[in-house]
VEXVEXBA-658068 format. One record per atom (N, C-alpha, C, O): residue number from 1; residue in three letters; atom name; x, y, z. Coordinates in nm, 2 decimals, padded with zeros to 4 digits. Example, Ala and Ser with C-alpha at 12.3 -4.5 7.8 and 13.67 -1.06 7.14 Angstrom:
BEGIN
{1 "ALA" "N" {01.32 -00.57 00.78}},
{1 "ALA" "CA" {01.23 -00.45 00.78}},
{1 "ALA" "C" {01.32 -00.33 00.78}},
{1 "ALA" "O" {01.42 -00.33 00.85}},
{2 "SER" "N" {01.28 -00.22 00.71}},
{2 "SER" "CA" {01.37 -00.11 00.71}},
{2 "SER" "C" {01.29 00.00 00.79}},
{2 "SER" "O" {01.34 00.11 00.80}},
//
This chain:
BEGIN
{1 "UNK" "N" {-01.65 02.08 -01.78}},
{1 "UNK" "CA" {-01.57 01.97 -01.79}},
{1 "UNK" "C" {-01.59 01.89 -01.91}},
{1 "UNK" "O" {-01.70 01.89 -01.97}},
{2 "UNK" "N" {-01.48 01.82 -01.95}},
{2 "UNK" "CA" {-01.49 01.76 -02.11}},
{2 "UNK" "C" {-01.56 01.63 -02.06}},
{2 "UNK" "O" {-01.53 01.58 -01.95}},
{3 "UNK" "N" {-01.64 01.60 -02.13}},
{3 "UNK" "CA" {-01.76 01.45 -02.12}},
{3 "UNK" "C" {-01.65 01.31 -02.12}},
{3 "UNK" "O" {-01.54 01.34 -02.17}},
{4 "UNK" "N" {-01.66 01.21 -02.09}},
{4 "UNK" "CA" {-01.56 01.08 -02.14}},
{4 "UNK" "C" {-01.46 01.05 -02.08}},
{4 "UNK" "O" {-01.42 00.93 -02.07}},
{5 "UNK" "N" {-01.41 01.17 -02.00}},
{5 "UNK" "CA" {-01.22 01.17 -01.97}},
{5 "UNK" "C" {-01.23 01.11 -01.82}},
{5 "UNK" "O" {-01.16 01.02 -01.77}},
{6 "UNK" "N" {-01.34 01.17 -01.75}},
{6 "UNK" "CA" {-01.31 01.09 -01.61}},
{6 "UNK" "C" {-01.37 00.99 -01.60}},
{6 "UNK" "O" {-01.48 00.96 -01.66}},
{7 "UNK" "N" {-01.28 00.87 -01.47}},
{7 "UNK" "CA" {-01.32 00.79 -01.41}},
{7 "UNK" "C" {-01.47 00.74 -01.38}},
{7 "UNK" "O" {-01.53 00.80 -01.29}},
{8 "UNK" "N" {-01.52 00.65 -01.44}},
{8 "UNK" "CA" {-01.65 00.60 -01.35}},
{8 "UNK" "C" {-01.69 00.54 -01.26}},
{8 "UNK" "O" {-01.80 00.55 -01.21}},
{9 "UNK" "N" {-01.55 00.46 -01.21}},
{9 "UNK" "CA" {-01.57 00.37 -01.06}},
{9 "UNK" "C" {-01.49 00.46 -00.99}},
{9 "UNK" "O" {-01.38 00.42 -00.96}},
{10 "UNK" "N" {-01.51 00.57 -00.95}},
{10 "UNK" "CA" {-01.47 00.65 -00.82}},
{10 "UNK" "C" {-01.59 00.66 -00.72}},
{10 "UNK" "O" {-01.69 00.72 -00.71}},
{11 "UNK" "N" {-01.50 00.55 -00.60}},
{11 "UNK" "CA" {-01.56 00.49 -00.49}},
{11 "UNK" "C" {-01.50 00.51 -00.35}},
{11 "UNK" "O" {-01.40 00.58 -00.34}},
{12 "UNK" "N" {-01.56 00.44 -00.23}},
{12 "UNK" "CA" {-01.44 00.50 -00.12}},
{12 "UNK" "C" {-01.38 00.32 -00.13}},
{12 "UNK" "O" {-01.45 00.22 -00.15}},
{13 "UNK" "N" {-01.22 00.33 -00.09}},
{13 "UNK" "CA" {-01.18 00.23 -00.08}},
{13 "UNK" "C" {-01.11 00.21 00.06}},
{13 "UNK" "O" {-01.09 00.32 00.12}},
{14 "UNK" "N" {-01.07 00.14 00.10}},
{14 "UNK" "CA" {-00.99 00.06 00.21}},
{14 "UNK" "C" {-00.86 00.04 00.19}},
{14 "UNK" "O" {-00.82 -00.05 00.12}},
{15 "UNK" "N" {-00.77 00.13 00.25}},
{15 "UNK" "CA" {-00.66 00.11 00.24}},
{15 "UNK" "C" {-00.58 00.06 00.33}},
{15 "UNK" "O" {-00.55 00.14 00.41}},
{16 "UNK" "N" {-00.52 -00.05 00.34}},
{16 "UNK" "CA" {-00.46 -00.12 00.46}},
{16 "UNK" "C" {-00.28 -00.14 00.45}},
{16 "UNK" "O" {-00.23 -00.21 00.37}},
{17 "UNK" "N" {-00.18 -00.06 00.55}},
{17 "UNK" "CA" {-00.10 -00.09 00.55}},
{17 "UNK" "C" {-00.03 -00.21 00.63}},
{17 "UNK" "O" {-00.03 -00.24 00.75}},
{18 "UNK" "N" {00.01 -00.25 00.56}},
{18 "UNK" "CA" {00.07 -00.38 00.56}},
{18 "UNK" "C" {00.19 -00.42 00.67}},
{18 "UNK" "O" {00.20 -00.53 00.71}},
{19 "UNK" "N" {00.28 -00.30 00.74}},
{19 "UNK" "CA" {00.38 -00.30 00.75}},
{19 "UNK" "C" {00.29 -00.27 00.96}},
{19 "UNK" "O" {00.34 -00.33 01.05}},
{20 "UNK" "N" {00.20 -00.20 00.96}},
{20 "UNK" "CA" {00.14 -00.17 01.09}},
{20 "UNK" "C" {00.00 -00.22 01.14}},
{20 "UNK" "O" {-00.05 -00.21 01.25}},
{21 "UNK" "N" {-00.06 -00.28 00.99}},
{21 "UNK" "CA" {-00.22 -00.26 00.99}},
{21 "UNK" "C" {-00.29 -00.13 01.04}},
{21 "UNK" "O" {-00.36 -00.14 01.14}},
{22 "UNK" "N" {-00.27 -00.04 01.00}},
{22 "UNK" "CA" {-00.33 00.11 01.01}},
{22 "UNK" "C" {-00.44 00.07 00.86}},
{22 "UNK" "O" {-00.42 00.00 00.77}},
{23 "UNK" "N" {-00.54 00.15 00.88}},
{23 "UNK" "CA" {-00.65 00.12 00.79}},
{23 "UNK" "C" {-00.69 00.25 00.75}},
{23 "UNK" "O" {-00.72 00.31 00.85}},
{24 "UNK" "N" {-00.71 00.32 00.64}},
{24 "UNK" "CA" {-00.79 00.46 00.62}},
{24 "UNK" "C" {-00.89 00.45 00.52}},
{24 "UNK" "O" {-00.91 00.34 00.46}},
{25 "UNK" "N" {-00.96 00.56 00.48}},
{25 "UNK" "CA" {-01.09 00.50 00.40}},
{25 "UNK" "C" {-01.06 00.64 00.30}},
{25 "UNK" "O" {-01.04 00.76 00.35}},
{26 "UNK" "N" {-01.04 00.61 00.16}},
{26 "UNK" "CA" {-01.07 00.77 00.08}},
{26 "UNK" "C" {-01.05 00.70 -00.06}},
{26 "UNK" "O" {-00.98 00.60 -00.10}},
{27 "UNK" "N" {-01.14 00.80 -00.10}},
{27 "UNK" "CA" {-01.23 00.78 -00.25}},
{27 "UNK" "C" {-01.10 00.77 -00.36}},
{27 "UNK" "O" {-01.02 00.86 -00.40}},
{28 "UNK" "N" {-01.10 00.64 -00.41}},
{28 "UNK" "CA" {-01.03 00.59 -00.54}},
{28 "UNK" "C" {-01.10 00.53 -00.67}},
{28 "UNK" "O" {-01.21 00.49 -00.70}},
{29 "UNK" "N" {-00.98 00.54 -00.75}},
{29 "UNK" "CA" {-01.05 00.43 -00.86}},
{29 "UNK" "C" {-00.95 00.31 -00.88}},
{29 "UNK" "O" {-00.92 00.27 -01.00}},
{30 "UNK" "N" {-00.89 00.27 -00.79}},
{30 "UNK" "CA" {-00.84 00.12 -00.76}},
{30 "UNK" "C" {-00.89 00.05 -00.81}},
{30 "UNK" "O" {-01.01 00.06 -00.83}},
{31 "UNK" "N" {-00.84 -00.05 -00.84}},
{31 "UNK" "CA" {-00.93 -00.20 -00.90}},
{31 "UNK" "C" {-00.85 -00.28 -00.78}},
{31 "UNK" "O" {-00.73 -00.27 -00.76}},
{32 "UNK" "N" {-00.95 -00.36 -00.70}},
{32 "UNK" "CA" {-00.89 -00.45 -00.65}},
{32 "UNK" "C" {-00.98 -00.56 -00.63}},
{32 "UNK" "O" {-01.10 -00.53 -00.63}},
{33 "UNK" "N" {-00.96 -00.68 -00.62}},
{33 "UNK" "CA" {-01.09 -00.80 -00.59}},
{33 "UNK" "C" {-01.08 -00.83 -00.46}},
{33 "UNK" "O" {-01.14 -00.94 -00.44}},
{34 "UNK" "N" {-01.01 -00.76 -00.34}},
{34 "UNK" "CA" {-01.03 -00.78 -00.24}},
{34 "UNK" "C" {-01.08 -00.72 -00.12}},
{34 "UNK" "O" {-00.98 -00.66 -00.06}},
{35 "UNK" "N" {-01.23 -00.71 -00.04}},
{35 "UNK" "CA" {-01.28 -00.64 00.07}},
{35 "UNK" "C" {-01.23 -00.66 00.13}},
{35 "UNK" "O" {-01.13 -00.73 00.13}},
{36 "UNK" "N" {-01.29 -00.57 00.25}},
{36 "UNK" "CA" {-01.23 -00.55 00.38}},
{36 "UNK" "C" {-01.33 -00.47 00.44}},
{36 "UNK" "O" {-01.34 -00.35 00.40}},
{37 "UNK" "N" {-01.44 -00.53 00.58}},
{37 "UNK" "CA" {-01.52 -00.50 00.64}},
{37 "UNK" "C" {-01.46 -00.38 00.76}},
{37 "UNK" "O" {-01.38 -00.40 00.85}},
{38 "UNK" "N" {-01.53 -00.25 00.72}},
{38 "UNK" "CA" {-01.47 -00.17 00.83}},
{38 "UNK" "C" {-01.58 -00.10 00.92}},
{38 "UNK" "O" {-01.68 -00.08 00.85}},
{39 "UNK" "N" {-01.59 -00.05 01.06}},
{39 "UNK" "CA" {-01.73 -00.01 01.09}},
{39 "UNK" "C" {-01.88 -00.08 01.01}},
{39 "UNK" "O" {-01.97 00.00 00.98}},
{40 "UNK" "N" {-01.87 -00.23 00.98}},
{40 "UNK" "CA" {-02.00 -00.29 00.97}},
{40 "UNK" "C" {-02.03 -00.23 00.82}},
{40 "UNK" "O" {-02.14 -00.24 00.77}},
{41 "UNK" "N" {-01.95 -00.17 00.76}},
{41 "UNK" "CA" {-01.96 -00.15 00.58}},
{41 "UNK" "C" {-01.83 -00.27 00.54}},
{41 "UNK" "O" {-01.72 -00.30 00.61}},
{42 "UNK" "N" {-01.89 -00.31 00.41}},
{42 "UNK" "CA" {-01.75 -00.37 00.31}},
{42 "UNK" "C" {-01.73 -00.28 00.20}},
{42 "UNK" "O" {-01.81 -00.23 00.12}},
{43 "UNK" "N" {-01.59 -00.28 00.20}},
{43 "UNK" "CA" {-01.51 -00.16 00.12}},
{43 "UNK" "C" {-01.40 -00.25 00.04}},
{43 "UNK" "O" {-01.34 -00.34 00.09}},
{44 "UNK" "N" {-01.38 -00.20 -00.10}},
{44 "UNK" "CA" {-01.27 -00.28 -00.16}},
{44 "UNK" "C" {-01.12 -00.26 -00.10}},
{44 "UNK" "O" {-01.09 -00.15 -00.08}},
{45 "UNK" "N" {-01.05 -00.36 -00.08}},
{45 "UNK" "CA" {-00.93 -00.34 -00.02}},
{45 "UNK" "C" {-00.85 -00.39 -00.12}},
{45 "UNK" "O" {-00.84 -00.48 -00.20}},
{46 "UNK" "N" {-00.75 -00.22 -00.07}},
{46 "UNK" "CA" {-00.58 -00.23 -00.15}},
{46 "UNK" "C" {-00.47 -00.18 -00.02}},
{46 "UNK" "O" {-00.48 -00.08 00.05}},
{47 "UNK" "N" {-00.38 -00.29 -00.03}},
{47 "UNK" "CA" {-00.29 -00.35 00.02}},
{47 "UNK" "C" {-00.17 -00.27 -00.01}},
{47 "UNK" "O" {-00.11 -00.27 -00.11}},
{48 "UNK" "N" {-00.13 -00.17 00.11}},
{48 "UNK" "CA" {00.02 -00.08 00.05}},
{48 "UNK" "C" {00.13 -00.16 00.17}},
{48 "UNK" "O" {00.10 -00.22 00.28}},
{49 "UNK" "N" {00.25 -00.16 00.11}},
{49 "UNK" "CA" {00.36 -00.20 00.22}},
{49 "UNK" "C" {00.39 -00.08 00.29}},
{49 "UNK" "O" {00.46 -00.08 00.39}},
{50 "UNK" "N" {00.34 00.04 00.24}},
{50 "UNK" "CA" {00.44 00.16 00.35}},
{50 "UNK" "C" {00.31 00.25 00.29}},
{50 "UNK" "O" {00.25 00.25 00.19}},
{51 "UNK" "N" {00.28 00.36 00.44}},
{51 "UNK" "CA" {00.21 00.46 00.42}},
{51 "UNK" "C" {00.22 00.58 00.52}},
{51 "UNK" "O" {00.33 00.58 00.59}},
{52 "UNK" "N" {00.13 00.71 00.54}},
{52 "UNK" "CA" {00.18 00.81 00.64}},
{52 "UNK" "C" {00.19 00.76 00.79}},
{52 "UNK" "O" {00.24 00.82 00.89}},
{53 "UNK" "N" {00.14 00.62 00.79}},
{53 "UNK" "CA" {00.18 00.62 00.91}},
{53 "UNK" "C" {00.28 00.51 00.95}},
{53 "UNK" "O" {00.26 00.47 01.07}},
{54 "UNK" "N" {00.37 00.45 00.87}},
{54 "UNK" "CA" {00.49 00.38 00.87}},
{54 "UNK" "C" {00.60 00.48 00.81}},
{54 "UNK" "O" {00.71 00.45 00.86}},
{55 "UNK" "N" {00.61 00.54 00.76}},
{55 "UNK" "CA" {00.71 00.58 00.64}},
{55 "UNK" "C" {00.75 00.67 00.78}},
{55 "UNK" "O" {00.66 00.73 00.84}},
{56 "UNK" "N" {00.89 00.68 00.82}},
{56 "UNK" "CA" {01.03 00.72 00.88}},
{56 "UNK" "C" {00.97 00.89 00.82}},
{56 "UNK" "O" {00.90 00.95 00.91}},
{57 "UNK" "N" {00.99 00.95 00.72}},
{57 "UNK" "CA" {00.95 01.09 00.75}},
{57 "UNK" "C" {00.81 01.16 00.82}},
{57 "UNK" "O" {00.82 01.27 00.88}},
{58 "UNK" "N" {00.72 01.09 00.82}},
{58 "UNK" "CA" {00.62 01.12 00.89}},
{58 "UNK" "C" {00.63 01.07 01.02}},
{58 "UNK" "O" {00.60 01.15 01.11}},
{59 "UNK" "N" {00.67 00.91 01.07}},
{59 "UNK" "CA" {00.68 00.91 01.20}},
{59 "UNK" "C" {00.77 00.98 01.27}},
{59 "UNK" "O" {00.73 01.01 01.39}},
{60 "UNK" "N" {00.90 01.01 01.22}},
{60 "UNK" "CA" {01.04 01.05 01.27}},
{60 "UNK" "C" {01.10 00.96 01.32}},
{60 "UNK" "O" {01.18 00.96 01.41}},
{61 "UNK" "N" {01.06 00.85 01.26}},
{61 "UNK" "CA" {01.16 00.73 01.37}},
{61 "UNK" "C" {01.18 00.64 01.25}},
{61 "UNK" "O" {01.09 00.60 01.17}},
{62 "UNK" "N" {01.39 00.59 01.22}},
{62 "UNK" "CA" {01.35 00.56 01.10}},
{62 "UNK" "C" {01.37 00.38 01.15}},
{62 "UNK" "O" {01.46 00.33 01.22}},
{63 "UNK" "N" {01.28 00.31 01.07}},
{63 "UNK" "CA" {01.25 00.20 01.06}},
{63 "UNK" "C" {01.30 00.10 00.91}},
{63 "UNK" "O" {01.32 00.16 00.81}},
{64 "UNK" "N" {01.33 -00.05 00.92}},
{64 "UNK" "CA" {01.38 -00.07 00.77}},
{64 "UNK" "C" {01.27 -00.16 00.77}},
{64 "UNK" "O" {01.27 -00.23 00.86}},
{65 "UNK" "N" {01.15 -00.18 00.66}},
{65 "UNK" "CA" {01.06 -00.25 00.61}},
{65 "UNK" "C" {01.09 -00.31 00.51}},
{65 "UNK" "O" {01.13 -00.25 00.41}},
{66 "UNK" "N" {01.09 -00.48 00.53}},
{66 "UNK" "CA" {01.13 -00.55 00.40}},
{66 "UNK" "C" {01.07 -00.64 00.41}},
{66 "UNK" "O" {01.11 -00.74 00.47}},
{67 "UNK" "N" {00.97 -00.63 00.38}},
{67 "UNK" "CA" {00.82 -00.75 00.38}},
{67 "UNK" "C" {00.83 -00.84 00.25}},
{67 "UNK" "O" {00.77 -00.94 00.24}},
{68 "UNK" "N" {00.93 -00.80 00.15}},
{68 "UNK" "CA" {00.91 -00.90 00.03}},
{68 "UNK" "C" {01.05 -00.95 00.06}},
{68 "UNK" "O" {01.08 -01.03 -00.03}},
{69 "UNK" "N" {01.14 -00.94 00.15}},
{69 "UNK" "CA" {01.28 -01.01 00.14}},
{69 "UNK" "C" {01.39 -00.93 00.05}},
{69 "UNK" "O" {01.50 -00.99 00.03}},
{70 "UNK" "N" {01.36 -00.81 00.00}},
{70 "UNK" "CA" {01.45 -00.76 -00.11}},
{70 "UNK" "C" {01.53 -00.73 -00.07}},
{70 "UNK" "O" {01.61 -00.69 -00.16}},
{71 "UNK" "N" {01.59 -00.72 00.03}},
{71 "UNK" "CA" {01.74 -00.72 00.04}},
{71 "UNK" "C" {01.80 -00.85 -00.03}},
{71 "UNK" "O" {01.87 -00.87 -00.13}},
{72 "UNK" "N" {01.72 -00.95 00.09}},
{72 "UNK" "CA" {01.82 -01.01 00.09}},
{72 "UNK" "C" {01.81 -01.12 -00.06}},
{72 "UNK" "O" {01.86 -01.24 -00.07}},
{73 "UNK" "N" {01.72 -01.05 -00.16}},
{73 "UNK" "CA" {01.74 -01.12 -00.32}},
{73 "UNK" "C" {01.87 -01.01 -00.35}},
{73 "UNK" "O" {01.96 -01.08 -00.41}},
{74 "UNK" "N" {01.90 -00.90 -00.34}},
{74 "UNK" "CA" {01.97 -00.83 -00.40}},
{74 "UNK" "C" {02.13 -00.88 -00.35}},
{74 "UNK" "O" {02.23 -00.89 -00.42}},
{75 "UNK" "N" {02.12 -00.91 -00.21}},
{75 "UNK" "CA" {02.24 -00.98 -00.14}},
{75 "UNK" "C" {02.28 -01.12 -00.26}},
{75 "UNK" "O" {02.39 -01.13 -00.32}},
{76 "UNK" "N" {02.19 -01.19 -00.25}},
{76 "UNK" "CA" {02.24 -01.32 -00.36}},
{76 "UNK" "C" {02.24 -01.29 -00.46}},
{76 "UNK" "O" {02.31 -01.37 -00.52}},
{77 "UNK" "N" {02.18 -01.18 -00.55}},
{77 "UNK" "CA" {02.20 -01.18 -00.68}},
{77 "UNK" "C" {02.31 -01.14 -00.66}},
{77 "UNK" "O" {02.38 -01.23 -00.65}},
{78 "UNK" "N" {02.35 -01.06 -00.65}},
{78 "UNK" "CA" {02.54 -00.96 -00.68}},
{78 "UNK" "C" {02.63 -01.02 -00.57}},
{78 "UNK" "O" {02.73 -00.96 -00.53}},
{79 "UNK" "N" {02.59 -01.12 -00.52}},
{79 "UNK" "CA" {02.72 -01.15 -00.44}},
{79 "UNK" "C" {02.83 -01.26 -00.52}},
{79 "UNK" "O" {02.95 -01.28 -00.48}},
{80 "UNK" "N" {02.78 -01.31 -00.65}},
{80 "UNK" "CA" {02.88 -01.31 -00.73}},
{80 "UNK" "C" {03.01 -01.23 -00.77}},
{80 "UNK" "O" {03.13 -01.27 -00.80}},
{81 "UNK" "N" {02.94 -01.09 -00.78}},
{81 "UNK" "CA" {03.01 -00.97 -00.80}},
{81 "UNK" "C" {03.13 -00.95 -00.72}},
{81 "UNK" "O" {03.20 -00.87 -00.77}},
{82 "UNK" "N" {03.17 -00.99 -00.61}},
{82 "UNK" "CA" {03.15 -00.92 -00.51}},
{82 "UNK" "C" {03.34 -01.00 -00.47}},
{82 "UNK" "O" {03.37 -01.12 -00.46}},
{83 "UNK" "N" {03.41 -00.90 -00.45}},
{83 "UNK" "CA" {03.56 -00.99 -00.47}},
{83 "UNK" "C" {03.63 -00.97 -00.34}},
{83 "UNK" "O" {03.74 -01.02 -00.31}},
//
């Protein structure tokens, strides 16, 4: 392997979805400034809105997640448009 090219902070991190709170643990090089105590370890936590166990193709059940409101900015921006 060539010296230089890979990552040095490859660690396990904490990944928390947002949409179920489902939590899983696997090795990233995330930057995040925020833990998250799991089994009595602290692990850096990164925050996803959708993951394998929300996302409609893996559950088979389809669900609409809109945790930041984006519909309904896209409804007011273009409803100018809109005749």
């Amino acid at each position: 392997m060539r010296k230089g090219i890979h990552p040095e902070n490859y660690r396990i991190v904490a990944f928390k979805d947002m949409s179920n709170d489902d939590v899983f643990l696997t090795k990233s090089t995330a930057n995040t400034n925020e833990t998250l105590e799991v089994d009595g370890v602290e692990y850096p936590l990164v925050k996803m809105e959708i993951s394998r166990t929300s996302h409609p193709f893996y559950t088979g059940k389809s669900k609409l997640v809109d945790t930041a409101g984006r519909i309904d900015k896209f409804k007011t921006k273009y409803a100018k448009f809109k005749k």
